[in-house]
Each structure stands twice: as structure tokens, then as C-alpha cells.
N, C-alpha and C positions, 0 to 999 in steps of 0.2 A: 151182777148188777152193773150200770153205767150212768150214768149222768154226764148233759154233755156241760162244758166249762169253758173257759175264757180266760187266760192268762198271761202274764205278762212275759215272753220271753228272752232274755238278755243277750241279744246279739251285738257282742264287740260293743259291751258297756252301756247299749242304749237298747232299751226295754220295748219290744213289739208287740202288740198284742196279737194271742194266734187263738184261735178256735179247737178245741181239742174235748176228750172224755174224758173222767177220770171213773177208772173199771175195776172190777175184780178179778183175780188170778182165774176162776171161769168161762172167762169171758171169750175169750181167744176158741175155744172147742166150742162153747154152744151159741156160738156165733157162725160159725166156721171161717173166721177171718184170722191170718197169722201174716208176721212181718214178714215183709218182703224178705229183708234181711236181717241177722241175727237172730233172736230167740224170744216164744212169747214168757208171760211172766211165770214163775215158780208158784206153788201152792204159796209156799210160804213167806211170800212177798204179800200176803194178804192180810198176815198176823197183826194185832194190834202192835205197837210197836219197831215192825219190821221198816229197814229202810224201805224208802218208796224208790220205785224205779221208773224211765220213764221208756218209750217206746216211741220214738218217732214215726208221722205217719210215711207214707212213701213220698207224699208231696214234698216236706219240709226238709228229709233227706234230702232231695234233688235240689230242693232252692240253695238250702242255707249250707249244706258240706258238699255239694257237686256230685251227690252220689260215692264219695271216698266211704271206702269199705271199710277202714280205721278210723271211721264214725263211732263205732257199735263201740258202747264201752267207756266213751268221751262222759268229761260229765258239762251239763250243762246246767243253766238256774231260770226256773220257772216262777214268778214272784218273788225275786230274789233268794229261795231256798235255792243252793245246790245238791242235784240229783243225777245218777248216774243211768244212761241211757245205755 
């Protein structure tokens, strides 16, 4: 499942608004769409409870970390939650 979203995301304390989805661990295979780089989400990143993780698109990668590989794994805050990418 997907639905697309809109949130605020905090780049160096001041809040952007970026366009984005929020999906299921499914999503990635019956899509056929996977990150550029790093890794898509785990089954069990879909559990009720489970932390959320986030997946940046390829765009946002190149804007906002310049494509740095030592991206994957940062955490960042989308609506002011912090979540690990």
C-alpha cells in the first residue's frame, strides 16, 4: 500500500516542505522500484509498532547530501519526528 504525503522536512533547523509516500515493506518488489542506494525496507519495519524508517528518493539524496554514500543510515526528522534513513 502507498499513499502519497507532504511533510515537513528539517534541513539545518528550518523545516521544508517535500513531497514524498508513505508505503509498506511490499512495496519496493510489487512495484519494482528499489533505492538507488542502500537498502529497501525489511518485512518488519511494517509491524505495528515497529520503528519507521525512511528511504530517501534519488532526488533528495543529490539535493540535500550531494550524493555522500554516508547518507544511508543518517537520521533525519520529518515533522519533527526523528527517523533513521
Amino acid at each position: 500500500m502507498f499513499r502519497r504525503v507532504h511533510q515537513a522536512l528539517d534541513l539545518n533547523g528550518v523545516p521544508e516542505q517535500i513531497p514524498g509516500m508513505a508505503v509498506t515493506p511490499p512495496f519496493s518488489p510489487l512495484a519494482g522500484v528499489y533505492p538507488f542506494y542502500g537498502r529497501a525496507f525489511d518485512a518488519g519495519e511494517g509491524d505495528v509498532g515497529a520503528n519507521q524508517k525512511v528511504i530517501p528518493s534519488y532526488a533528495l539524496w543529490k539535493q540535500v547530501y550531494g550524493r555522500d554514500p554516508s547518507a544511508v543510515g543518517r537520521q533525519l526528522r520529518l515533522d519533527g519526528t526523528p527517523l533513521s534513513s
